[in-house]
LOKE-570210 format. One line per field, with one value per residue (C-alpha): x, y, z; residue in three letters; residue number from 1. Coordinates in Angstrom, 1 decimal. Layout:
N
px	[X:...] .
py	[Y:...] .
pz	[Z:...] .
type	[ALA:...] .
seq	[NUM:...] .
//
This chain:
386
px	[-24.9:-27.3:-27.9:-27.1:-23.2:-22.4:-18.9:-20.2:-19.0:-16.8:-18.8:-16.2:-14.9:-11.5:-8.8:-8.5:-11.9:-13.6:-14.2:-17.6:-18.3:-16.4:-18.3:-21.5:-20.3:-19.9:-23.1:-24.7:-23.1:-24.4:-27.8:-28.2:-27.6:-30.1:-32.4:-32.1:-32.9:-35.9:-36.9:-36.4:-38.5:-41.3:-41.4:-41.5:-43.9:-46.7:-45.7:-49.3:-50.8:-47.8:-49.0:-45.6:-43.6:-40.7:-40.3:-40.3:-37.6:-35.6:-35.8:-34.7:-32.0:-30.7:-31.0:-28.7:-26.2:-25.9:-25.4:-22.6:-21.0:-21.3:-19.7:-17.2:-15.8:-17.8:-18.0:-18.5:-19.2:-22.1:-22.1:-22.2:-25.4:-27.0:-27.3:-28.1:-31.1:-32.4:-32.1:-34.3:-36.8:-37.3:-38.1:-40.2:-42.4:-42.1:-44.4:-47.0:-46.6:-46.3:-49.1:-53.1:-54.0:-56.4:-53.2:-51.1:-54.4:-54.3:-50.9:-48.7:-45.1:-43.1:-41.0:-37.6:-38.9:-36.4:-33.7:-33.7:-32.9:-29.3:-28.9:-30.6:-28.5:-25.3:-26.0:-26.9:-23.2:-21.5:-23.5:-24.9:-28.1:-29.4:-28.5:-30.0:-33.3:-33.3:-32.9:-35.6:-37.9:-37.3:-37.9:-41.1:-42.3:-41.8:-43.5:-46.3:-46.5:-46.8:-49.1:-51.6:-53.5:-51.8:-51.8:-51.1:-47.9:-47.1:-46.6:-45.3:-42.5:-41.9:-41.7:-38.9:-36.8:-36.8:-35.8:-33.4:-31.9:-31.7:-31.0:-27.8:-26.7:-27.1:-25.1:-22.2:-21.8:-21.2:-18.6:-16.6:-17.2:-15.2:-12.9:-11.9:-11.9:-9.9:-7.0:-7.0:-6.7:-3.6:-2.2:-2.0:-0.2:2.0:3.0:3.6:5.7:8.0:8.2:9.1:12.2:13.1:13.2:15.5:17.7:17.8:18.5:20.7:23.0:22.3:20.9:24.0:26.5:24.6:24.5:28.6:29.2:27.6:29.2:32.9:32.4:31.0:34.2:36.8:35.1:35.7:34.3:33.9:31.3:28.7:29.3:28.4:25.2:24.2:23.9:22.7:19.7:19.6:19.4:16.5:14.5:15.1:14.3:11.2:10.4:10.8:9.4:6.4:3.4:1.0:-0.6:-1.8:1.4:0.8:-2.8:-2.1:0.7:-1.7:-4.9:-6.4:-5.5:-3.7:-3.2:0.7:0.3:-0.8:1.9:4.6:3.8:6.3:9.3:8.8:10.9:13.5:15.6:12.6:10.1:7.0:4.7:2.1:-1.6:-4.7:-6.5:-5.5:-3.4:-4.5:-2.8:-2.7:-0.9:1.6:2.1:2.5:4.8:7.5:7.3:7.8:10.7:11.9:12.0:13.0:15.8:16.5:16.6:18.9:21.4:20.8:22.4:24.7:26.4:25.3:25.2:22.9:22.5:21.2:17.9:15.7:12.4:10.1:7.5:4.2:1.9:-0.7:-1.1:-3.9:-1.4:0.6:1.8:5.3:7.7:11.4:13.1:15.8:18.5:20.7:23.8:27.5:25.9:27.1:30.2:29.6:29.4:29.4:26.2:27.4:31.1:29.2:27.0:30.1:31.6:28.6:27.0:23.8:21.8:20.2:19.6:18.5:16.6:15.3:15.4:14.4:11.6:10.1:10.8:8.7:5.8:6.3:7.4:10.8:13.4:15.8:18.6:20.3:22.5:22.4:25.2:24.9:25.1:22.2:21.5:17.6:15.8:12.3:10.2:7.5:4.4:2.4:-1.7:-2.2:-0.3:-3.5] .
py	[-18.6:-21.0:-24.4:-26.2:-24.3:-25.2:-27.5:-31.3:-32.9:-36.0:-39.1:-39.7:-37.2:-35.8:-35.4:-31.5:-31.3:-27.8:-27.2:-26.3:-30.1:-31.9:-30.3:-31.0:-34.8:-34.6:-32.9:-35.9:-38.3:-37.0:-36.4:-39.9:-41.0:-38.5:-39.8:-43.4:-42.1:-40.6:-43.2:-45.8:-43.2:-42.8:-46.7:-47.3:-44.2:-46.6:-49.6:-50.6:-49.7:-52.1:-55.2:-57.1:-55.9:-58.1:-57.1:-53.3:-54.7:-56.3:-53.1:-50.8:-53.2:-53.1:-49.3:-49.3:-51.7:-49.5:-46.4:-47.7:-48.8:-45.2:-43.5:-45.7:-46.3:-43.6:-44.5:-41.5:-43.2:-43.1:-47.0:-46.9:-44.2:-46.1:-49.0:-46.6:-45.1:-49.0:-49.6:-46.4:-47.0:-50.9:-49.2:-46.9:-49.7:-52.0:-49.5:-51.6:-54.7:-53.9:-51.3:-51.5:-49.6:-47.4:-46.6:-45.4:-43.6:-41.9:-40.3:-43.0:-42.2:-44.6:-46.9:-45.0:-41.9:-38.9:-41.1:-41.6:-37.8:-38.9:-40.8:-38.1:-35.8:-37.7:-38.4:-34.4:-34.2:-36.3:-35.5:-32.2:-31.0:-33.0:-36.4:-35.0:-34.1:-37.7:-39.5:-37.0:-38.2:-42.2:-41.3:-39.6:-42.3:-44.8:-42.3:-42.2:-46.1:-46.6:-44.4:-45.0:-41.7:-39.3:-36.7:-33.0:-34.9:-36.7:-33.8:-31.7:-34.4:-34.8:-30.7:-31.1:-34.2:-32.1:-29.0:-31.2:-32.7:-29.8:-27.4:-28.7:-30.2:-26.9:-25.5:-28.1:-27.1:-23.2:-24.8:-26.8:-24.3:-21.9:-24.1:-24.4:-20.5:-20.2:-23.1:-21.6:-17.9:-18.9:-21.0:-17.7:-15.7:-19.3:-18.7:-15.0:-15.3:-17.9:-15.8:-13.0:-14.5:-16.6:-13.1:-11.5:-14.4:-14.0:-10.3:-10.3:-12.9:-13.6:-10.3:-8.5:-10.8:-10.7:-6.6:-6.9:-9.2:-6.8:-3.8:-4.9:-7.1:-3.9:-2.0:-4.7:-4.8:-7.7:-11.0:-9.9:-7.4:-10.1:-12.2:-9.0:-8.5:-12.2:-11.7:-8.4:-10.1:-12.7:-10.3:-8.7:-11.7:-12.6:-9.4:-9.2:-13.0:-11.6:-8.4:-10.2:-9.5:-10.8:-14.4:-15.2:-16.3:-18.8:-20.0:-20.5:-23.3:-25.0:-24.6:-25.9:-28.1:-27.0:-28.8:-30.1:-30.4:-26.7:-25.1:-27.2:-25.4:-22.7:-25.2:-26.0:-24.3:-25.1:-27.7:-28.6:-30.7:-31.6:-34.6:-34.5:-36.5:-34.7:-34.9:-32.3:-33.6:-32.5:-32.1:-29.9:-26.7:-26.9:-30.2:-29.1:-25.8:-28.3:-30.9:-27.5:-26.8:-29.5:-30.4:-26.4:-27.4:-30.5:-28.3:-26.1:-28.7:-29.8:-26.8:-26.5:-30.0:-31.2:-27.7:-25.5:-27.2:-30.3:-31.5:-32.6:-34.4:-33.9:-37.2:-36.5:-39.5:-40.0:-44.1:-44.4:-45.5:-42.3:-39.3:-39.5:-36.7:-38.5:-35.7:-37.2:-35.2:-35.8:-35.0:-37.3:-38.2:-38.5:-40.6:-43.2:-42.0:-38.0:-37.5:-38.2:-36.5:-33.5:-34.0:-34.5:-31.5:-29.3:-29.2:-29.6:-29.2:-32.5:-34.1:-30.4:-29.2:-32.2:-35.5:-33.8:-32.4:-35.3:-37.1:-34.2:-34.8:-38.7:-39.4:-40.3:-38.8:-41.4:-40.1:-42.3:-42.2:-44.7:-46.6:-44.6:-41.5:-38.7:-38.3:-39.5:-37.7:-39.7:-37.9:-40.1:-39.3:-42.0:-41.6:-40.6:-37.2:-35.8] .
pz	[-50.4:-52.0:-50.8:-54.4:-54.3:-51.1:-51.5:-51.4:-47.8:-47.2:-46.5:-43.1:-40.9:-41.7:-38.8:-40.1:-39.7:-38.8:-34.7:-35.6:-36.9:-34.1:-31.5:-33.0:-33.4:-29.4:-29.6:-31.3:-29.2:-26.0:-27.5:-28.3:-24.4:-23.4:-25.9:-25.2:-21.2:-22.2:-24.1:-21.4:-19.4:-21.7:-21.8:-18.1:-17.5:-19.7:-19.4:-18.4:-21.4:-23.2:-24.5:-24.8:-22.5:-23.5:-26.8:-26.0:-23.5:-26.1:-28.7:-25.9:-25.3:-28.9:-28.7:-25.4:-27.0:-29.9:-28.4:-25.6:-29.2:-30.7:-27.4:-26.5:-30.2:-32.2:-35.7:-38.0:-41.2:-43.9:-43.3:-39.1:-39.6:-42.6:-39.7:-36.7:-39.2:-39.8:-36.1:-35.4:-37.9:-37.1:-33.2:-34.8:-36.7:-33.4:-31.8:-33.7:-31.9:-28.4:-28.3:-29.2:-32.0:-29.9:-27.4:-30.7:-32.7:-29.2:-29.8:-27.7:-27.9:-30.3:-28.9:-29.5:-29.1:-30.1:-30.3:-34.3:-34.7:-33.7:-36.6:-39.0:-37.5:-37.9:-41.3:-41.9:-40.5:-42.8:-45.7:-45.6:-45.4:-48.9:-46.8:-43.7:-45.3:-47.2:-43.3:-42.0:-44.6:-44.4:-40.5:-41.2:-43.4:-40.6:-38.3:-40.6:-41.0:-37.4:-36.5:-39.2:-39.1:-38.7:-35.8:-34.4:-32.5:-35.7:-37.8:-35.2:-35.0:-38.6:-38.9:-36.2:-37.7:-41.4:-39.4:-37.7:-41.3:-43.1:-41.0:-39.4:-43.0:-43.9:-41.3:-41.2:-45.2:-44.5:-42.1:-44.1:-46.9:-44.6:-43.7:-47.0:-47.7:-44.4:-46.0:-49.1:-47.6:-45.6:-48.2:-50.6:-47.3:-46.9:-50.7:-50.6:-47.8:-49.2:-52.2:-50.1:-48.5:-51.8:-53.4:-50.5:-50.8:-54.6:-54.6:-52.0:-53.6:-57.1:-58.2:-57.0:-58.5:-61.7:-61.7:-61.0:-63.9:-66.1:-64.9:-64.8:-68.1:-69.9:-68.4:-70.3:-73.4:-76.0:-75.0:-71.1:-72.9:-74.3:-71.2:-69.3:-71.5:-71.7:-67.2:-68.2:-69.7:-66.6:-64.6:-65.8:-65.7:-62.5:-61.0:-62.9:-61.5:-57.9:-57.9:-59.2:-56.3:-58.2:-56.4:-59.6:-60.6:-57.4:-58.3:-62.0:-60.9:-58.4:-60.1:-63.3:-66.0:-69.2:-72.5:-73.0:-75.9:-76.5:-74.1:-76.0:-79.1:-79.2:-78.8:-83.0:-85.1:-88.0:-85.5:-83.7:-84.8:-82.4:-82.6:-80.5:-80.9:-82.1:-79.0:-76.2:-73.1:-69.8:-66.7:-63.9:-64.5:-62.3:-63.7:-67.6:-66.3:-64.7:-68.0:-70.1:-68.4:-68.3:-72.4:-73.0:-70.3:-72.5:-75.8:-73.5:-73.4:-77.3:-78.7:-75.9:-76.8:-80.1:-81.5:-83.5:-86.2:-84.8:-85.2:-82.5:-82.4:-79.3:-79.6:-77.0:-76.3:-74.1:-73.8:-71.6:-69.0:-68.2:-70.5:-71.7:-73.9:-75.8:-76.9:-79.4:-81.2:-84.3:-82.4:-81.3:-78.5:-74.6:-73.5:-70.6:-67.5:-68.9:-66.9:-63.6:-64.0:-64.8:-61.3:-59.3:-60.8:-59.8:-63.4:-62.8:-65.7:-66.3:-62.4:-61.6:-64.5:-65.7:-63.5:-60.2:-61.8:-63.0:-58.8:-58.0:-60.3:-59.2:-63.0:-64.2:-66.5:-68.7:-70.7:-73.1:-76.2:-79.2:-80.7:-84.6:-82.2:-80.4:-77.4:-76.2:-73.3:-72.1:-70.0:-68.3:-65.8:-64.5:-64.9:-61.2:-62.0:-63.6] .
type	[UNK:UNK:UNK:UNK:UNK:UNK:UNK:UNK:UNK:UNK:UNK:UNK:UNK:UNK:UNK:UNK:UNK:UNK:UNK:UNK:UNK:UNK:UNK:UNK:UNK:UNK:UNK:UNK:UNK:UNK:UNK:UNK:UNK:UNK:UNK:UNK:UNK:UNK:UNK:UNK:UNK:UNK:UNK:UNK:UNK:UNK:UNK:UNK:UNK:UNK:UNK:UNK:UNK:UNK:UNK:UNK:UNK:UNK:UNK:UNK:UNK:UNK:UNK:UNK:UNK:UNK:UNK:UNK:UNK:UNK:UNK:UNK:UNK:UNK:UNK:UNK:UNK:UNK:UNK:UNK:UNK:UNK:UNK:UNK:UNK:UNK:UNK:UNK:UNK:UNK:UNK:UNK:UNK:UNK:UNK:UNK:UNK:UNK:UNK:UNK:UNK:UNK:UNK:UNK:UNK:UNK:UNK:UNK:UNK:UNK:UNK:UNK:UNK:UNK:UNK:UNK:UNK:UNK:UNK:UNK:UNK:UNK:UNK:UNK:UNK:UNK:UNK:UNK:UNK:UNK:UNK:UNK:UNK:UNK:UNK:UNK:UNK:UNK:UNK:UNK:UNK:UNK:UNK:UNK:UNK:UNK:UNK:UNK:UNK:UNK:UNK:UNK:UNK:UNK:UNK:UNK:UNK:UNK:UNK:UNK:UNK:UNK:UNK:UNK:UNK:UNK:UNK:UNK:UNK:UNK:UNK:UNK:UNK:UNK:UNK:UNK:UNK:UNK:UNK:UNK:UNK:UNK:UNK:UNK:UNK:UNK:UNK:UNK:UNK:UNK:UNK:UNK:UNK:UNK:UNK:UNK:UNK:UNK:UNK:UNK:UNK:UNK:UNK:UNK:UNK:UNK:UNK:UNK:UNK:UNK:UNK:UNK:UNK:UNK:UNK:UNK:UNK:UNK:UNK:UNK:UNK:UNK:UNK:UNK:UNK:UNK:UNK:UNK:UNK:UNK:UNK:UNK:UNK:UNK:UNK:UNK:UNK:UNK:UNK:UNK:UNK:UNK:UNK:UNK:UNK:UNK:UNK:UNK:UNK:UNK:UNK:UNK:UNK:UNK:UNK:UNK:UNK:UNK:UNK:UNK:UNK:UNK:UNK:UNK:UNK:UNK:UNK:UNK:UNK:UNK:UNK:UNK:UNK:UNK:UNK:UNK:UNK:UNK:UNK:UNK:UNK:UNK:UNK:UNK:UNK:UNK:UNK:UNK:UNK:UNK:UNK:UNK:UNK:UNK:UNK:UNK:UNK:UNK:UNK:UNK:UNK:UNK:UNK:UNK:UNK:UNK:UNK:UNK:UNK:UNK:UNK:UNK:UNK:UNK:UNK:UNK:UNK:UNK:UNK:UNK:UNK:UNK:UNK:UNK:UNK:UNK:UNK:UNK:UNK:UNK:UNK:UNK:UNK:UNK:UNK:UNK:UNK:UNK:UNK:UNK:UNK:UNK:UNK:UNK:UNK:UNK:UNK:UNK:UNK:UNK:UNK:UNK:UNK:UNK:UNK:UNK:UNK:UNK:UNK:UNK:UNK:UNK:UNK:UNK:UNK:UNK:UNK:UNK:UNK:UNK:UNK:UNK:UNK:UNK:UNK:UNK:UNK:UNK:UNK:UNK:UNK:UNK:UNK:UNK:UNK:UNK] .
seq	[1:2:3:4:5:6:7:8:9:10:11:12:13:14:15:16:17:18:19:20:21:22:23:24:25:26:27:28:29:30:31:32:33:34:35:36:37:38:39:40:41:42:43:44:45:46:47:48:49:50:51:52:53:54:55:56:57:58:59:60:61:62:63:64:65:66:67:68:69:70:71:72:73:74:75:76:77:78:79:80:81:82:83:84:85:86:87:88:89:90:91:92:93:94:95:96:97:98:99:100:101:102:103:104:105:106:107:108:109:110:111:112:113:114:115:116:117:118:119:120:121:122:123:124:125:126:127:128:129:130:131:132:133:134:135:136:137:138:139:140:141:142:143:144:145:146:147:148:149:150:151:152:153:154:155:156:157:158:159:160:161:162:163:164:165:166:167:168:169:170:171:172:173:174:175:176:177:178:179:180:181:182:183:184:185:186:187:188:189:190:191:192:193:194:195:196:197:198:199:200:201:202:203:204:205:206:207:208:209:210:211:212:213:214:215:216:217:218:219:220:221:222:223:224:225:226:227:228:229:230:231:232:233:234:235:236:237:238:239:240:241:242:243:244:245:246:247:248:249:250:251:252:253:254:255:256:257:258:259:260:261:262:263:264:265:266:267:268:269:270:271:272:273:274:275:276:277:278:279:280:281:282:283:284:285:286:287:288:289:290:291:292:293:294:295:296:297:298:299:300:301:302:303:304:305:306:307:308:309:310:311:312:313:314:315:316:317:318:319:320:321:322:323:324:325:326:327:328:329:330:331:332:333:334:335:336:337:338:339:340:341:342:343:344:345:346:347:348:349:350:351:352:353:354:355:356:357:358:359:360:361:362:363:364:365:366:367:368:369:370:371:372:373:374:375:376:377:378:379:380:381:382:383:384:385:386] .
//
């Protein structure tokens, strides 16, 4: 996989977060109290050749303060690293003041030693190996500042803090790029299996009483017989729906955007007249699919109750704001209070097909009549639906 396709990383840790990247937080934390011991070490070891003591005593000090902060309340943040890295390279350019330029042209140890590949490493962590290779270099240049000429030591140190930087960003990325394979791979077995057991429950009850309506109705002929054919039909439908393997059916209503306006196309027709702007609406699939159903569940109900010759206008508009559909027909209208008889009587069509939809999405659904008569139907998603 190459480095530039690797999926960008969060800029904090995420509770879900892969084991890989949690250990190697714990990895960084106890790197950094190792690192501030050597440091200390390496300090004391030549503290003859230190010319102010005091002040290498007060940047240790910072260094010890900071890292009892980062293990006793570890902050994984771009911001809490940003600040480690300044501590680290103000230590590193410190090294200046306490030592004689002949101690550090002799290849001294800096002040913090390895401690400022914790906070290159932490930043590789939260940002991948581009961030990790952008804190090895501001490290280097410090390294390079302080020591003036450069050295065998000093390049052999910079080598390690890129390696460091990149290489761990680099790693953490195919981590979380896994991670995100392995969610997405048991999301698609999740999805098949709840389409599995919808599909049991739907052939084992619906299915069957949809096959018996169409046999007996067929068997008393008349009326019975295009009742029978119209669950005939149904029936075929729905077993085609269930049989349906296929997990593309799954990613095309999670995945992508589609134009509402396009997918609300085949609605028009002699009755139906659409208005929709010039510009495409986008939203994500899933999204259009359920406000598609829901206006061809409102048509549903046009020429159920106002009747087949009524006309109906289905308005789209896009206001900046959020994306809203009013479907409005020419028909009598509804009576006051029609809506929720028919929900107490088990009908329904509307709170099912087309207001409990739109409480999914987080829109709204608003059905109204006029007083001249028609019946209006406003469909309304907020901005944050896209």
């Amino acid at each position: 996989m190459a480095l530039a396709r690797l999926t960008p990383t969060p800029l904090t840790t995420a509770p879900d977060e892969h084991a890989v990247v949690r250990g190697l937080w714990r990895a960084v934390d106890v790197y950094r109290c190792l690192a501030l011991t050597y440091a200390v070490y390496a300090v004391w070891h030549r503290r003859d050749e230190i010319v102010l003591p005091m002040v290498a005593v007060v940047v240790l000090a910072v260094l010890t303060a900071w890292t009892i902060v980062q293990t006793v309340r570890p902050m994984r943040t771009v911001r809490a690293y940003a600040v480690e890295l300044v501590i680290a390279c103000v230590a590193i350019l410190m090294t200046r003041v306490v030592d004689d330029e002949a101690v550090i042209t002799a290849g001294a140890k800096t002040l913090p030693s390895i401690w400022p590949a914790a906070a290159v490493i932490g930043i590789a962590i939260l940002l991948g190996w581009r961030g990790g290779l952008v804190a090895a270099a501001i490290v280097t240049l410090c390294i390079f500042v302080e020591v003036g000429t450069p050295t065998g030591n000093t390049v052999t140190n910079s080598v390690f803090v890129f390696l460091l930087g990149g290489c761990i960003g680099y790693c953490v990325d195919l981590a979380r790029a896994s991670h995100a394979a392995l969610t997405e791979a048991m999301r698609r077995d999740a999805a098949r299996a709840e389409r599995d057991r919808l599909a049991r429950t739907v052939h084992d009850g619906v299915l069957q009483t949809l096959s018996y309506i169409h046999r007996r109705a067929g068997d008393l002929g008349g009326e019975a017989a295009t009742l029978g054919a119209m669950a005939g039909e149904q029936e075929r439908i729905l077993r085609t729906l269930v049989s349906q393997h296929d997990l593309d059916v799954v990613d095309r209503a999670v995945a992508g955007d589609a134009d509402l306006r396009a997918a609300l196309r085949h609605i028009e027709g002699p009755q139906v007249q659409l208005v929709a702007p010039a510009e495409p609406i986008m939203l994500p699939r899933r999204v259009t699919d359920e406000v598609v159903a829901a206006v061809e569940a409102a048509l549903d109900n046009v020429r159920k109750h106002a009747g087949e010759s009524a006309r109906t206008w289905v308005l789209l508009d896009d206001d900046g704001k959020g994306v809203s559909v009013t479907i409005r027909d020419s028909g009598q209208g509804l009576p006051a209070g029609r809506l929720e008889e028919a929900a107490t009587q088990g009908r329904l069509g509307v709170s099912s097909s087309i207001t409990a939809r739109l409480q999914d999405l987080g829109g709204s659904a608003r059905v109204s009549s006029g007083p001249t008569g028609g019946t209006t139907v406003e469909l309304r998603l907020p901005v944050g639906t896209r």
